[in-house]
Each structure stands twice: as C-alpha cells, then as structure tokens.
C-alpha positions in Angstrom: 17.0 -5.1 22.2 18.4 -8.2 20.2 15.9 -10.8 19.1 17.3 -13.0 21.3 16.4 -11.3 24.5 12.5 -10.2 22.9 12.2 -14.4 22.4 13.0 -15.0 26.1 10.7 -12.3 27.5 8.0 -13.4 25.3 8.2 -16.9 26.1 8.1 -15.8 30.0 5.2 -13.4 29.4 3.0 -16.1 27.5 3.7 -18.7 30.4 2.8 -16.0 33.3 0.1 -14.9 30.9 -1.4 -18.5 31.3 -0.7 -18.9 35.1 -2.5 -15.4 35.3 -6.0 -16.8 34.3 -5.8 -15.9 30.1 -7.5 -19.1 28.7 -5.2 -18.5 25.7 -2.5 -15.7 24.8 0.1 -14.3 22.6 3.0 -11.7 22.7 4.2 -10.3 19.2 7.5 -7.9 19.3 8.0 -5.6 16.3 11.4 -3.9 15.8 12.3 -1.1 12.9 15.2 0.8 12.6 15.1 3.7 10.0 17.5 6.1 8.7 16.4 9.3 6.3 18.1 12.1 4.9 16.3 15.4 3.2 18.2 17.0 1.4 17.4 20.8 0.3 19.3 23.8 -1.5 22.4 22.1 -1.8 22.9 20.7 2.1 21.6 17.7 3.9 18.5 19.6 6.0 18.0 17.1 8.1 18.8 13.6 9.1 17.2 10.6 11.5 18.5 7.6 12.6 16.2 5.3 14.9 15.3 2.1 16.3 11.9 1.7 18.0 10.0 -1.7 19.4 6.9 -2.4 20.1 5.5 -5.9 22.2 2.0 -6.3 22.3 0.1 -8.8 24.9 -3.6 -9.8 24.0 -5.2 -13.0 26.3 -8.9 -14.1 25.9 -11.6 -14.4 29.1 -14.7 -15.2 28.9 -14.9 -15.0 25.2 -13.4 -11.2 25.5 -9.7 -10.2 23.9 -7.9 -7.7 25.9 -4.7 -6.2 24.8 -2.3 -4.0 26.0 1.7 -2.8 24.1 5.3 -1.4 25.7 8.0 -0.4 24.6 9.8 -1.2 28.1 10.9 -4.8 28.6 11.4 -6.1 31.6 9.4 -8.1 34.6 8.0 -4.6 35.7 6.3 -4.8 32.6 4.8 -8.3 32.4 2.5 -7.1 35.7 1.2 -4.0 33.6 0.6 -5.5 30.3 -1.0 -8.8 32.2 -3.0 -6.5 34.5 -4.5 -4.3 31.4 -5.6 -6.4 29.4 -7.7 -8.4 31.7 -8.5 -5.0 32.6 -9.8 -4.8 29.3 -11.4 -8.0 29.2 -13.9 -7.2 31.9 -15.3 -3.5 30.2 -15.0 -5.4 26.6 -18.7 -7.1 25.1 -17.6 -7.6 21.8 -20.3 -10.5 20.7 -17.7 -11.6 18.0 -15.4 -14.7 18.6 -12.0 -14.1 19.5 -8.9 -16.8 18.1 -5.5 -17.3 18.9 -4.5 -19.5 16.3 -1.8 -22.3 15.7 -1.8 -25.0 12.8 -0.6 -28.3 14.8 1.8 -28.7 11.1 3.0 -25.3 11.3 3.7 -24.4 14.6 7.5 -23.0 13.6 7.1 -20.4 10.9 10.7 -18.5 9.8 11.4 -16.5 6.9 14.0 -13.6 6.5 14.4 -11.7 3.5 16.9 -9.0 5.1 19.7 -8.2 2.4 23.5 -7.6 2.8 23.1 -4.7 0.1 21.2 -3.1 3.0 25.1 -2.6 4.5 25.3 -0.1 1.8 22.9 2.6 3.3 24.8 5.0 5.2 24.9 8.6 5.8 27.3 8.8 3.4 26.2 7.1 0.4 22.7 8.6 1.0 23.9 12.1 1.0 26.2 11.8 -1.7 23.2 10.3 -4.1 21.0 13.1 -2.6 23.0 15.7 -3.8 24.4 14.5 -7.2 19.9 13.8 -7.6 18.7 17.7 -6.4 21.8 18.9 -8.7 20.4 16.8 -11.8 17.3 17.9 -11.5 17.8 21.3 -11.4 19.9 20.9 -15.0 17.2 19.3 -16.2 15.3 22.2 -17.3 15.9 26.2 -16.9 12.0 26.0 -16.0 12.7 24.1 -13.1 13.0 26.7 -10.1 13.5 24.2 -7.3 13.6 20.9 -5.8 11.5 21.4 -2.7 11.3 17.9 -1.8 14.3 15.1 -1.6 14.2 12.3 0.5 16.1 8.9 0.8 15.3 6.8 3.0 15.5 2.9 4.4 14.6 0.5 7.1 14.7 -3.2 8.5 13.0 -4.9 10.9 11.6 -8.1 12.9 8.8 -9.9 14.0 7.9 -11.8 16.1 4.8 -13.7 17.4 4.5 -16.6 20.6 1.2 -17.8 22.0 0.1 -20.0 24.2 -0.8 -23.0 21.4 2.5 -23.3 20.4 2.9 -20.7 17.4 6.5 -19.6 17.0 6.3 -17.1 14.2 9.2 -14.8 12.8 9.4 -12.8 9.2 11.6 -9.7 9.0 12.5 -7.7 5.7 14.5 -4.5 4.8 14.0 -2.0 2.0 14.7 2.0 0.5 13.2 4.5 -1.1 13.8 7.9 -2.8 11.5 10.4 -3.4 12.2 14.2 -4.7 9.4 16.9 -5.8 9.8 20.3 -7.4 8.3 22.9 -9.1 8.8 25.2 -12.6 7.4 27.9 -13.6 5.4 28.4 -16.9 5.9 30.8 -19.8 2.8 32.2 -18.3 4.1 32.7 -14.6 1.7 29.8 -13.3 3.7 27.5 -11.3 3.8 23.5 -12.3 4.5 21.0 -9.8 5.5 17.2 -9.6 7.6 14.1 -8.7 8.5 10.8 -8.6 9.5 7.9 -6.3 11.7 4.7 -6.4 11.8 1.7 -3.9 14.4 -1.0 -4.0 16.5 -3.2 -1.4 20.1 -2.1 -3.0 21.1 1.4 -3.6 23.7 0.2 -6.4 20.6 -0.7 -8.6 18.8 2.7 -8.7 19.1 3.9 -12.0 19.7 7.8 -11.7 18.7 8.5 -15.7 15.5 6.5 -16.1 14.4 7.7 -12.6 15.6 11.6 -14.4 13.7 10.6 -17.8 10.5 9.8 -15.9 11.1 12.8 -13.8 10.9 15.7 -16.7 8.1 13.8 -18.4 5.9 14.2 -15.2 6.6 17.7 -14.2 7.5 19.6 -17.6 5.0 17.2 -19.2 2.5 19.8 -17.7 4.1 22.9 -19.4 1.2 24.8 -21.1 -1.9 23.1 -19.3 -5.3 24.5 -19.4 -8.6 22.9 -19.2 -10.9 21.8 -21.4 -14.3 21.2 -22.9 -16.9 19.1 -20.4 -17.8 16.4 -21.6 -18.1 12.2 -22.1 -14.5 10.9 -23.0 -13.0 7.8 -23.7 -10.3 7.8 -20.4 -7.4 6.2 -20.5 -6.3 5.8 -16.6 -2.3 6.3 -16.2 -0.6 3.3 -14.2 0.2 5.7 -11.1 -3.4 7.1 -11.3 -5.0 3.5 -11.3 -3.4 2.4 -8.5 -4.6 5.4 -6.3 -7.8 5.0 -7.4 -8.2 0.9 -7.0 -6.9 1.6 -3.8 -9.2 4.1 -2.5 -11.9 1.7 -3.0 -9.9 -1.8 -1.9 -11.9 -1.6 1.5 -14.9 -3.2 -0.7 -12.6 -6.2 -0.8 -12.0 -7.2 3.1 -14.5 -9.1 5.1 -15.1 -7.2 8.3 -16.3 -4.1 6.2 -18.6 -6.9 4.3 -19.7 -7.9 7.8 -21.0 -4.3 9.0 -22.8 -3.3 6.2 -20.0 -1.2 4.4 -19.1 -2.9 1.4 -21.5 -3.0 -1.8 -19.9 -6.4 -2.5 -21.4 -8.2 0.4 -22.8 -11.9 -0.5 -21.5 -11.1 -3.9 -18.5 -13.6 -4.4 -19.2 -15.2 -7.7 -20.8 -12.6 -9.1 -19.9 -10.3 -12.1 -18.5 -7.0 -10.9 -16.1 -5.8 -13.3 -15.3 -6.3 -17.0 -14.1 -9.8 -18.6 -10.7 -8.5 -19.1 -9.8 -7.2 -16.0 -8.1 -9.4 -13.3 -6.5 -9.0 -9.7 -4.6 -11.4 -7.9 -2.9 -11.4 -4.6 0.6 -13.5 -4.7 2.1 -12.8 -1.4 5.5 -14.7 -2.8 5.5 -13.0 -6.0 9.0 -13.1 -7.4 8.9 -9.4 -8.6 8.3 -7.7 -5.5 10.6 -6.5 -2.7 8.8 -7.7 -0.1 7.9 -11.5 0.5 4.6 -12.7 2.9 4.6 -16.4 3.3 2.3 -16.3 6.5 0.0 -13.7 8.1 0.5 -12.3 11.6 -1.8 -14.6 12.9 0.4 -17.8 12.0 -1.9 -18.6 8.6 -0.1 -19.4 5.6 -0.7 -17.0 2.4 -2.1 -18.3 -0.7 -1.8 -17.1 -4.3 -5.8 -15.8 -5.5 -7.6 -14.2 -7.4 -9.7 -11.5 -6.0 -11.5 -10.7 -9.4 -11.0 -13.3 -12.3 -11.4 -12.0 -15.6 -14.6 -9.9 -14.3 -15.9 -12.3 -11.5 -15.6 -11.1 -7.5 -13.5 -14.4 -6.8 -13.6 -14.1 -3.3 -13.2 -11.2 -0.5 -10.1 -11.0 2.0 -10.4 -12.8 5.3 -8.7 -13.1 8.4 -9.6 -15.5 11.3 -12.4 -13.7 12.8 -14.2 -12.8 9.9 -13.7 -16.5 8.3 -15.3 -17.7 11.4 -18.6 -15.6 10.9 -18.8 -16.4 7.0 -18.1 -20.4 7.4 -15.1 -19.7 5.9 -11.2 -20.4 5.8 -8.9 -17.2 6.9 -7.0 -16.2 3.4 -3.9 -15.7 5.4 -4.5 -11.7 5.3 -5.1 -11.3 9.7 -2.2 -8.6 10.0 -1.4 -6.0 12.8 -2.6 -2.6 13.5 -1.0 -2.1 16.9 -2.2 -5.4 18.8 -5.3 -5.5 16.9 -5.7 -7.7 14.0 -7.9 -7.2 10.4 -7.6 -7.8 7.0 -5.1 -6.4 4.7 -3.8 -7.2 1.1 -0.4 -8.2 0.2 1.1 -7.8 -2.9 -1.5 -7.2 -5.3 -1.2 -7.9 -9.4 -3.5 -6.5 -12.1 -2.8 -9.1 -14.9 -1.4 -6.7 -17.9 -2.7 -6.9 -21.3 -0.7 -7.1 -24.1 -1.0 -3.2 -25.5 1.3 -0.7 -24.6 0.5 3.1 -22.9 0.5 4.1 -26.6 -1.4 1.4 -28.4 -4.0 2.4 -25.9 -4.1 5.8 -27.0 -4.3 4.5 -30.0 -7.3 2.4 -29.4 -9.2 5.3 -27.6 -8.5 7.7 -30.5 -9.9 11.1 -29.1 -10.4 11.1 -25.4 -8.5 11.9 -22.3 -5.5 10.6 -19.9 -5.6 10.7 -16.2 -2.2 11.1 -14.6 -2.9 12.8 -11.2 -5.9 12.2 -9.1 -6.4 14.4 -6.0 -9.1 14.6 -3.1 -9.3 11.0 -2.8 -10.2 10.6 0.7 -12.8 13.9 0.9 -14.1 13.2 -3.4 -15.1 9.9 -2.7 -17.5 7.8 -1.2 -15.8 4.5 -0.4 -19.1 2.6 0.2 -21.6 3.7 -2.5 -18.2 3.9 -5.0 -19.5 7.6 -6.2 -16.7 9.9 -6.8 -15.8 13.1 -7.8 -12.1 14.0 -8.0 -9.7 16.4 -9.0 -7.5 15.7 -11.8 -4.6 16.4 -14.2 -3.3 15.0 -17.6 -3.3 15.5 -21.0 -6.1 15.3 -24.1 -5.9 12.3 -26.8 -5.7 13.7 -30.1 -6.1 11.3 -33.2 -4.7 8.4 -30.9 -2.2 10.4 -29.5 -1.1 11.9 -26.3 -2.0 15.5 -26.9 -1.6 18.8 -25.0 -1.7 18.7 -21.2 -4.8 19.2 -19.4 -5.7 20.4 -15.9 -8.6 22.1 -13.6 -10.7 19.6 -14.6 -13.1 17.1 -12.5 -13.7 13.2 -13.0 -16.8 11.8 -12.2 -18.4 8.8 -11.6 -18.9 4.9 -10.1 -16.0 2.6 -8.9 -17.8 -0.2 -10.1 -19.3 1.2 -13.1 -15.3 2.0 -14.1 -14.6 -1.5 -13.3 -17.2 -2.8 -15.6 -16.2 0.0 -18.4 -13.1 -1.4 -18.6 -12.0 -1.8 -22.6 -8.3 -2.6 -22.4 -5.8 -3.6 -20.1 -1.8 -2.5 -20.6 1.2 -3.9 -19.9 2.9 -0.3 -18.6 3.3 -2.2 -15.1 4.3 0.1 -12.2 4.6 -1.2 -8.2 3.9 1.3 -5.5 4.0 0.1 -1.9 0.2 -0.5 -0.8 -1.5 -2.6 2.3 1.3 -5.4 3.5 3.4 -5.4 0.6 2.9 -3.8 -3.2 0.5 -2.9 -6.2 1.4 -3.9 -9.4 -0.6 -2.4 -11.9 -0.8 -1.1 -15.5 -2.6 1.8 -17.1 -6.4 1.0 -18.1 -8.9 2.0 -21.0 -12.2 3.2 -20.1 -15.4 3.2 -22.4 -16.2 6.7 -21.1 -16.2 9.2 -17.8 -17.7 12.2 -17.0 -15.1 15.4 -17.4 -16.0 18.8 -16.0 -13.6 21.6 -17.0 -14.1 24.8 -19.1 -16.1 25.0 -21.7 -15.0 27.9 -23.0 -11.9 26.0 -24.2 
C-alpha cells in the first residue's frame, strides 16, 4: 500500500476513533521492504524479497490505553481495531498515566533520508558482490576451510503517526549490510571461527579489501590460541567487545526500568558513576551515522545529551510516561515496540581519546585484550552489573599485542569497569544498536579478573 492511501485510512480511523468514545487516539503505519541474498559454496542458497505493514490503533478511556495492529486495511478493519482496543481498555488497570502527545509548534513533523543509491541493490549486484566476497575469502588463507555464513542484505521504509491532537508525523530511512563468517582449521586440528560485518546506504562505497584486511586479522588472528594464567590484568577492551558489553547493561540508562526498581542508577543523576575520562552522548542528527532521528515516535523532538559527562550520570532516557512520573521533560526517546511505546537510545557516541589501539597497549604494558565476549544475556546480571563471561583475545606483551588467547573467563562489575576506566581510544567503530548506532572506541581498564589455565 502507497503512503498515500495509509494517510487517508489513518485520518478516517482517528476521526471514527473519536466518534467511537476514545477521549484521544492515534494510528501509526509502518512499512519495510527487505531484500537478502545468502550465498554459500559458490551459489546464491537462498534469496527474499518482501514488503510487510503494520498500522497500530491505541485510544485512551478512563485513564486506560488500549491498542490493537493489522496488517489488513480497509473499513472491515477500523470496526476490529476500534472494538479491541476498547476491549482492552475495560480489562486494563494500569495506575500509570497514559499521553497522546502533540506540541501546538510542531504539529507537522517530515524527514526522509531514503537514498537514490538504494536503486542500486538488486539481485544482481548483490549476488555478483556475494560471490566475488565468499571467493576472496577463501584465497585469503589455505587455513581457511569455508565460508559458512554470507549474507547481503538491505531495506527501506515509512512511518507514519496521526492522532487525534493534531500530530502529523512521517520519518522513513533506507540502508545495507553485509555480513560473512567462516572457519579454519589450526596446525593442531582445532577449528577457529570468526567474521565481520559492514553497514552503509550505497553498495558502490563498500570497500571489498579493508573489509578483507579486517577479515584475516579477526579469524586467523586466533591461529595458535590457548589459555592462560588466572589472574588480575590490566584489560584493554576491543572497540567491537566494548560495544557488546555497554550495551548489555544500557537498560540501567532508561527511565521505566529506574521506575520499577531495576536499575542501580535510580535517583542517581548527578552523581559520579564512571571515570572522569569517559563520556557518552546521544546525537540523534549526528552527521556520521546512517540513520538520522529528529523526533521520537511519540511526536517529541530529539536533543543532543550527554548521558555520562566526563564520569557524571548526566541524565537517564525518558519518554512521555516516564517524564510525567519523574517531573520531568520526555528526551525525545518514546519509540515503538509494536503499538507500545518505551524508551530507547538513538545513536550513541563514546567521545574518543586521543591514543590509538596500539598506544594503548602501550600504556597497559603487560595485560590482556578482549576481542570476543560471549554469554552475554545468561553471564550477566543486568541489574546488580555482576558478570561473568566468556571471552577470546590475545595477551599484551611488553606493550604489545601478543599471542592469541582463548578459554578464558572475565569477571566482574559494570560499574566498577566504568569507574576503572584509564584511557579512552580513538579506534571508533559503529554497530547498529537501539534506534540508530553505537559509536565507540576501544577502552583501557585498570584491572579484571581472568580465569583460564594455570598451567600455562
């Protein structure tokens, strides 16, 4: 269904919505249409191309929300989604306000950020790229036994919110990504296995031998690992590793987990939580990433922040609701789980230091580097910020990167990490996270616990 047609509906459903008994609601219609190939053993193995909407109702009663989504529409559906979600209404006793929110000067939001270089993904130009990508690969290493994972893979979409105050809100964006995984085999039969990604809005600007060079460095990087000694060690966290981590723990930051007891950092904006180095802001415009936010999906503008400033918990996340019960402003991070709303980040930025992955090295002299992290969702607890994960990397020896290391654990606090904190890179690296991307560096840490073999 065009755009078009989803605005007309809409507008019908949030006037009958209205005449229905809702004291105030909204209709958002999300749109996506994907294509992916895999490729594997020299063929295409499979390939999808789809489109899919979604429009979601929600009306307030009585202080309830009630919501209801289709995929179907037409005026048979305006009946079902209208008769649900007062449906809902009535069983609902959430004691928590409810808003449908307009700003009186913003009531027409717009911002499109689709490319024409998103013309350029096709079946063809995707396979062709797959191919040529397994086939490099495979050359570059007789170690390397197979590429058992190789997908490309894009998609573009709209949406679109109406409500009963007046909001007319519309964002869309578009974007790729390629991401291939294999395995080699060891001089000692044991099997090594990694991979790497890329995202981008333009297939023209992927560059096949950096994404190669990064490639052989991950996975026959780990040629020869073994364990090694338990121990305290100076850690220096790997850009890709730090961003798992942070993440794993960014719940602490939203509101609504504040609000229910599950956040450590409850009543604790201003406070020092972290080291006096280490800063994260959130710039939902930020020029480096792929994907723009000027406004949330509940018709608030975004604002550039800091989230921890040079140590200090600057301020949590907020969306409408959970503004309301801390006598706050929303952020401008209410965004969309199905009809739902709750707080989400956009794209984040650890502010990078001015050392480089090997200056750190340098700086941590004998230690260790973390470059995998596994077990992050059953080897944590997000709450207390204890964890105890699987890991893989490599040794420092006299400042530098040394022999790879792996069956070895990492132990410890989230926040006593964040406080440990000696140096800050500038190795920047951006991975899609929450409503946009992570932009982080690799990190020095004072010390973390290491279990591994002590025989080594």
């Amino acid at each position: 269904m065009d755009i078009k047609t989803a605005e007309r509906f809409m507008e019908k459903l949030v006037k009958a919505g209205m005449e229905y008994g809702f004291e105030e609601c909204e209709a958002s219609f999300a749109q996506n249409g994907s294509m992916s190939i895999d490729i594997l053993k020299g063929e295409v193995s499979s390939y999808e191309n789809s489109a899919t909407s979604t429009l979601s109702f929600r009306g307030l009663k009585n202080g309830q929300m009630g919501y209801c989504s289709t995929n179907i529409l037409d005026d048979s559906s305006i009946d079902f989604l209208l008769k649900s979600a007062m449906e809902n209404c009535e069983v609902m006793n959430d004691k928590d306000p409810q808003f449908i929110y307009c700003d009186e000067n913003n009531k027409d939001l717009y911002f499109s950020q689709i490319t024409d270089a998103y013309a350029k993904n096709t079946y063809k130009s995707f396979s062709e790229l797959g191919l040529k990508l397994e086939k490099a690969i495979l050359a570059l290493d007789s170690r390397i036994d197979a590429v058992d994972n190789l997908s490309i893979a894009c998609s573009r979409g709209p949406f679109l919110i109406i409500n009963s105050k007046g909001l007319h809100s519309y964002r869309d964006t578009d974007g790729m990504s390629i991401y291939a995984g294999a395995r080699a085999t060891d001089s000692d039969g044991s099997v090594k296995t990694g991979g790497h990604y890329w995202i981008g809005n333009d297939i023209d600007s992927f560059d096949m031998d950096k994404f190669l060079a990064r490639f052989k460095e991950i996975l026959i990087g780990k040629m020869g690992a073994k364990s090694c000694k338990s121990g305290q060690y100076k850690t220096v966290i790997k850009s890709e590793a730090f961003q798992q981590f942070f993440m794993a723990f960014f719940s602490n930051f939203l509101a609504t987990p504040m609000q229910r007891g599950l956040s450590l950092l409850a009543d604790r904006e201003g406070e020092v939580i972290a080291s006096d180095i280490f800063t994260v802001r959130e710039e939902p415009m930020y020029d480096k990433a792929l994907t723009k936010i000027p406004f949330d999906d509940e018709g608030v503008l975004t604002t550039d922040k800091a989230i921890i400033d040079k140590g200090v918990f600057a301020t949590a996340l907020y969306d409408l609701r959970s503004a309301y019960k801390a006598g706050k402003k929303s952020t401008g991070n209410g965004f969309r789980g199905g009809s739902s709303v709750s707080e989400g980040p956009t794209n984040l930025i650890v502010e990078p230091g001015n050392k480089s992955f090997d200056e750190l090295c340098q700086e941590a002299g004998e230690g260790i580097i973390l470059t995998d992290l596994s077990g992050l969702h059953a080897g944590l607890n997000a709450i207390s910020g204890d964890f105890s994960l699987l890991c893989e990397g490599y040794l420092i020896e006299n400042g530098k990167q040394g022999r790879p290391v792996e069956q070895i654990t990492v132990a410890g606090n989230f926040y006593e990490v964040l406080k440990a904190i000696e140096a800050v890179g500038n190795d920047i690296i951006n991975l899609p996270s929450g409503e946009g991307e992570f932009f982080t560096p690799s990190v020095l840490v004072s010390s973390l616990a290491i279990s591994g073999d002590d025989e080594e």
